[in-house]
Backbone as ProteinMPNN parsed JSONL, in Angstrom:
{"seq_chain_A": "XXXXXXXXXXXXXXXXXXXXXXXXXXXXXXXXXXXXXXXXXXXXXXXXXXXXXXXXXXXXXXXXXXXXXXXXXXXXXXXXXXXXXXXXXXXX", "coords_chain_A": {"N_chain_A": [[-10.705, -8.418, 23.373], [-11.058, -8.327, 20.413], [-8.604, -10.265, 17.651], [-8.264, -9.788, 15.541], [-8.55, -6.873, 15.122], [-7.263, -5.817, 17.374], [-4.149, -6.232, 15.957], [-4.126, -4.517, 14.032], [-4.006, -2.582, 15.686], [-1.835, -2.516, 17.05], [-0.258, -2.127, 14.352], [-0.809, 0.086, 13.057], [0.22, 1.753, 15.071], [3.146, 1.76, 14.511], [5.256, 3.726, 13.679], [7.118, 3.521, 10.822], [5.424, 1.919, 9.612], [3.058, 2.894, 9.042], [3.803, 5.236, 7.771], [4.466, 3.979, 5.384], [2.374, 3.413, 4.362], [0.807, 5.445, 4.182], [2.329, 6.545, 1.947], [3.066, 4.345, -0.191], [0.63, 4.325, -1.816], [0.48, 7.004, -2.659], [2.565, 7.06, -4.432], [1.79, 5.751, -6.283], [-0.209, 6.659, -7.34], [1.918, 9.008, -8.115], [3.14, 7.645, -10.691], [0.28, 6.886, -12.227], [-0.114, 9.153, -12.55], [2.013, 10.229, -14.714], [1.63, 7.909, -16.447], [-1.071, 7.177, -16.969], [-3.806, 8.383, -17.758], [-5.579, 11.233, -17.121], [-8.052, 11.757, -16.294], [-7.835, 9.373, -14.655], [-6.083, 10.071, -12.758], [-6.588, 11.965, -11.27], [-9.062, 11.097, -10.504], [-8.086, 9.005, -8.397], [-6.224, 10.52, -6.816], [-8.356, 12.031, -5.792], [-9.779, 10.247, -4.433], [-7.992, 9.283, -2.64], [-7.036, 11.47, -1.415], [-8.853, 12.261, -0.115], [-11.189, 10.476, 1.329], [-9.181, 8.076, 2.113], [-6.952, 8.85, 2.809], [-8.049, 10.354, 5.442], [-9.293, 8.206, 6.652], [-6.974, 6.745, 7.446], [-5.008, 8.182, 8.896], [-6.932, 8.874, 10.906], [-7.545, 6.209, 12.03], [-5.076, 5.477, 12.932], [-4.764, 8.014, 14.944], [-6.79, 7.205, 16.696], [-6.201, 4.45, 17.611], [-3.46, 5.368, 19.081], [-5.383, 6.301, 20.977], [-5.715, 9.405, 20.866], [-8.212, 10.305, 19.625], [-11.71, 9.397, 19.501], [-13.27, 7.105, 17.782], [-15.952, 8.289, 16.158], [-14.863, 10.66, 16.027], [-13.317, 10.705, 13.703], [-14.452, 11.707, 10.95], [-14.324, 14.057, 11.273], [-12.006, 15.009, 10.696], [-11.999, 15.081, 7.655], [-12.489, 17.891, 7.6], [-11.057, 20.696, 6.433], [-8.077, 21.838, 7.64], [-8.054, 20.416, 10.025], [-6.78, 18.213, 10.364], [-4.257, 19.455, 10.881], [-4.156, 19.585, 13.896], [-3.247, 17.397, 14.659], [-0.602, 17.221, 13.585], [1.837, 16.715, 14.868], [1.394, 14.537, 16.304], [0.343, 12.782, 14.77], [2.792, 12.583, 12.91], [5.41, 12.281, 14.112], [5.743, 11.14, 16.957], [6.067, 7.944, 18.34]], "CA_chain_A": [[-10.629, -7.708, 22.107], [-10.811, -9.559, 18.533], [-7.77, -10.091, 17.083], [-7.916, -8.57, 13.855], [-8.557, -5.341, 16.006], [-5.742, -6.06, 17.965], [-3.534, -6.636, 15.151], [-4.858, -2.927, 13.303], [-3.938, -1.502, 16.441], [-0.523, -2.671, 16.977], [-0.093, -1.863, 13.331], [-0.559, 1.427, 13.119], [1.031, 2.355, 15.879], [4.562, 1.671, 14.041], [5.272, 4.775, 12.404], [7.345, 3.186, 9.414], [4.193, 0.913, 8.892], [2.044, 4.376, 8.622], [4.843, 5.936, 6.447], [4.445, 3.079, 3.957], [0.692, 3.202, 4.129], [0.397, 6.907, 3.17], [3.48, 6.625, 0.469], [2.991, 3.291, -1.037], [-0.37, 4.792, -2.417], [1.061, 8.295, -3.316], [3.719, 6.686, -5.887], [1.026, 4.86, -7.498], [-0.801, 7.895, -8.258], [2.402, 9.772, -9.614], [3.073, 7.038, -11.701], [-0.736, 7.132, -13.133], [-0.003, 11.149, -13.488], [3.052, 9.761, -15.581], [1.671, 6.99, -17.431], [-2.036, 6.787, -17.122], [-5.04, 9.431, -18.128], [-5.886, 12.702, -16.435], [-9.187, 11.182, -15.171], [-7.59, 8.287, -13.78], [-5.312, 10.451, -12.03], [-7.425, 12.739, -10.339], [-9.771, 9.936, -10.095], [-7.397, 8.279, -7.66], [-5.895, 11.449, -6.034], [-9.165, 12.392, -4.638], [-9.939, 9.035, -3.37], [-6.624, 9.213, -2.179], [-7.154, 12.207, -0.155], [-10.429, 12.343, 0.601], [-11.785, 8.543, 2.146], [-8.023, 6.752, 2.249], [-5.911, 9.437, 4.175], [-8.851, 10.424, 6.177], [-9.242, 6.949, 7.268], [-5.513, 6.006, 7.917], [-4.869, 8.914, 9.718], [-8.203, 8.566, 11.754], [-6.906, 4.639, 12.575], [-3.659, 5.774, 13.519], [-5.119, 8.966, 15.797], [-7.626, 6.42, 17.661], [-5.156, 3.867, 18.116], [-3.058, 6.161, 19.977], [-6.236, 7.046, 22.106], [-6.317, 10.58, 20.658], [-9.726, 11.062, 19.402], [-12.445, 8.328, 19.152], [-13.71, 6.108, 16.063], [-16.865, 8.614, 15.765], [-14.675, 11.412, 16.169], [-12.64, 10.624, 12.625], [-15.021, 12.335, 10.475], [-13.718, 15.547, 11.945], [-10.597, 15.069, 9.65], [-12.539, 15.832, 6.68], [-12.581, 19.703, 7.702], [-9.761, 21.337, 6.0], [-7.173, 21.986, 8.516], [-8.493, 19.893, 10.976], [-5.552, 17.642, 10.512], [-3.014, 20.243, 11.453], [-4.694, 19.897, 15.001], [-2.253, 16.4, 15.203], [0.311, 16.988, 12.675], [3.296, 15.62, 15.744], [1.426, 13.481, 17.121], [0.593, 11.649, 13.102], [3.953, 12.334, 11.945], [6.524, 12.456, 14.665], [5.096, 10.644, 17.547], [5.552, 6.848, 18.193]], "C_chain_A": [[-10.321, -8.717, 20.997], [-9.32, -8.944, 18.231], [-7.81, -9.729, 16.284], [-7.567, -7.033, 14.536], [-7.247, -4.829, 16.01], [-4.826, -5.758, 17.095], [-3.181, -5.024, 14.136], [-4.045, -2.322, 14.091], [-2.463, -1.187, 16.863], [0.461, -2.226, 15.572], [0.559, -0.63, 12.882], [-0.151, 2.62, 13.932], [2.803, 2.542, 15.741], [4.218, 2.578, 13.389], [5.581, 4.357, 10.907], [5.848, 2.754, 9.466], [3.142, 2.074, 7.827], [2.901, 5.023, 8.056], [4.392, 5.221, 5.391], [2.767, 3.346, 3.645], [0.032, 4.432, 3.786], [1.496, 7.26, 2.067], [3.621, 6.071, -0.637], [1.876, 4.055, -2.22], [-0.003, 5.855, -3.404], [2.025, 7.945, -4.436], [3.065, 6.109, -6.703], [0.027, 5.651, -7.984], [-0.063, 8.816, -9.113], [2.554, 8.745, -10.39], [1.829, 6.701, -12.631], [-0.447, 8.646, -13.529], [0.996, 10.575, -14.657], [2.441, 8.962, -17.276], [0.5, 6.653, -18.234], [-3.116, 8.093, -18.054], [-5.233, 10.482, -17.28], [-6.561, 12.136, -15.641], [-8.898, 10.375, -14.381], [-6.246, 9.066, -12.071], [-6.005, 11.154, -11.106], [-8.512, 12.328, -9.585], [-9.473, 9.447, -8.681], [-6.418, 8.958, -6.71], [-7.252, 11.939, -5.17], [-9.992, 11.489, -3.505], [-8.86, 8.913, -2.279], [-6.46, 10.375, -0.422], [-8.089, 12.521, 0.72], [-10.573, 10.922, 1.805], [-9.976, 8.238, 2.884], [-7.452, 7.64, 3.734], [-6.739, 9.597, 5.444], [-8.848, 9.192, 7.068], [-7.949, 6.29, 7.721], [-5.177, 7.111, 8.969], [-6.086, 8.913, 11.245], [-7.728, 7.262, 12.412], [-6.15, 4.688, 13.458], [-4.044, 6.96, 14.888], [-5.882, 7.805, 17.41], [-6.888, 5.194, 18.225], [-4.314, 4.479, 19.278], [-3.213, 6.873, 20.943], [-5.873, 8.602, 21.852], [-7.225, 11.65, 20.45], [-10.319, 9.46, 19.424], [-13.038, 8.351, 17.759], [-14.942, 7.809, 15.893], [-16.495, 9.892, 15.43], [-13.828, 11.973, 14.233], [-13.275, 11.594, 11.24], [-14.75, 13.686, 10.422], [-12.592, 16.111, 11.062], [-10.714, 15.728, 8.592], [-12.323, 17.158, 6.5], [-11.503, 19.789, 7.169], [-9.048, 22.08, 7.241], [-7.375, 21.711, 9.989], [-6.89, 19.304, 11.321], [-4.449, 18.286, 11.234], [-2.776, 20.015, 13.247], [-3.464, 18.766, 15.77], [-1.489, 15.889, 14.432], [1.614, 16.128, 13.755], [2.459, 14.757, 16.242], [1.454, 12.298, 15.745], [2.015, 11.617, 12.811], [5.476, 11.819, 12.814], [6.749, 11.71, 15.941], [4.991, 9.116, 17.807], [4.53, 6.494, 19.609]], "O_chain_A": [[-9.503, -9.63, 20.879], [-8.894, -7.802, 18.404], [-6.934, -8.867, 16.218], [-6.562, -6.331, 14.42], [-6.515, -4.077, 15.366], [-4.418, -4.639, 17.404], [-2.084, -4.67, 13.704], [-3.271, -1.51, 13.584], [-1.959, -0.073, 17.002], [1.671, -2.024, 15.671], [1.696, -0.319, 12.527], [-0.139, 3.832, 13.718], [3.547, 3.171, 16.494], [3.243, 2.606, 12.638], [4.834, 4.597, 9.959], [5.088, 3.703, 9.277], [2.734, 2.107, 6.666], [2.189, 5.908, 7.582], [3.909, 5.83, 4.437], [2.267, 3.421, 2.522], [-1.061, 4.512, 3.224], [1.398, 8.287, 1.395], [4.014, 6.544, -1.704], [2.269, 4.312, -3.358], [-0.101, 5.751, -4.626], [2.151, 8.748, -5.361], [3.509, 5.863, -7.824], [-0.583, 5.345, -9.009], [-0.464, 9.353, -10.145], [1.706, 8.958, -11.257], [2.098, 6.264, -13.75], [-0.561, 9.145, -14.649], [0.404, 10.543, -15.736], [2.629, 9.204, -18.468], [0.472, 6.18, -19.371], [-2.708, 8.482, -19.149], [-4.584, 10.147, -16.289], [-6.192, 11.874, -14.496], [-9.5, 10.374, -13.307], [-5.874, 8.647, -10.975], [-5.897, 10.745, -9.95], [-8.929, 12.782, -8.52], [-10.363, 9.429, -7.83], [-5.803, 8.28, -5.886], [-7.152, 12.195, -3.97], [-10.527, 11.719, -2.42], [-9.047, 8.44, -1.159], [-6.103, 10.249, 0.749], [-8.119, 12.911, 1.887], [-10.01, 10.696, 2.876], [-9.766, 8.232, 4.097], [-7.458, 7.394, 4.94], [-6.31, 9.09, 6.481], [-8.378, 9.267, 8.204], [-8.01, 5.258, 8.389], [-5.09, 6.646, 10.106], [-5.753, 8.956, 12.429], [-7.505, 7.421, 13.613], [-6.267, 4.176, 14.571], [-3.485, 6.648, 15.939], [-5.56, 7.74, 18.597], [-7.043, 4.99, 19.429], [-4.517, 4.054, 20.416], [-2.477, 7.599, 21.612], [-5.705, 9.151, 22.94], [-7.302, 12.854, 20.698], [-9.575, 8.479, 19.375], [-13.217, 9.249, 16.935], [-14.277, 8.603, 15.228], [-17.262, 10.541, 14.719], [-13.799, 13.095, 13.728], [-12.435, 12.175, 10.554], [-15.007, 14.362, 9.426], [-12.337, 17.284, 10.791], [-10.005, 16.689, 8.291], [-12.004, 17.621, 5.405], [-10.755, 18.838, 7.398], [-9.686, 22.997, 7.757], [-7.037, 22.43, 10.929], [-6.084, 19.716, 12.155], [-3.796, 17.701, 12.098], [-1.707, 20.176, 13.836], [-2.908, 18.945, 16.853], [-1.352, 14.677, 14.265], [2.179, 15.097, 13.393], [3.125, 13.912, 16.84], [2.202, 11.327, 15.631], [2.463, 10.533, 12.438], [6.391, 11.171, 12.306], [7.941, 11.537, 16.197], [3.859, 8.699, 17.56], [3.911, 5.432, 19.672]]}, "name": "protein", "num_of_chains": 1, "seq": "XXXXXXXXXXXXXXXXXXXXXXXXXXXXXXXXXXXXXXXXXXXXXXXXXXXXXXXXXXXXXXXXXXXXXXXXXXXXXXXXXXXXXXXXXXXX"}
């Protein structure tokens, strides 16, 4: 296995790590709600929830051998997620 992989996989298997990596983001969108423009805010909230979480959560799921890479897409659905709210949140 390539190290970078490797490295991803060990990663996101630390919960803090995946705390910071869906929080860090989220404070830098309220502080555009705060400081910035409407558009930029909503701009960067739906990237935010759409693509980013999708994809960190998806990382973190397949890492943990829960679902596979092709399977991540699946997330998208609205209340798909719920399906591995303990295993994402609570779960090392």
């Amino acid at each position: 296995m390539n190290k970078k992989i490797q490295f991803r996989n060990d990663v996101m298997r630390n919960l803090i790590i995946y705390y910071l990596a869906i929080l860090i983001p989220l404070l830098l969108i309220v502080h555009l709600a705060v400081a910035g423009s409407s558009i930029q805010f909503i701009m960067f909230l739906l990237i935010y929830l759409l693509p980013y979480r999708t994809f960190v959560d998806g990382s973190r799921l397949v890492n943990k051998q829960v679902i596979t890479w092709g399977q991540i897409w699946k997330l998208l659905i609205p209340g798909e997620r719920i399906h591995y709210f303990k295993e994402l949140y609570f779960r090392k």
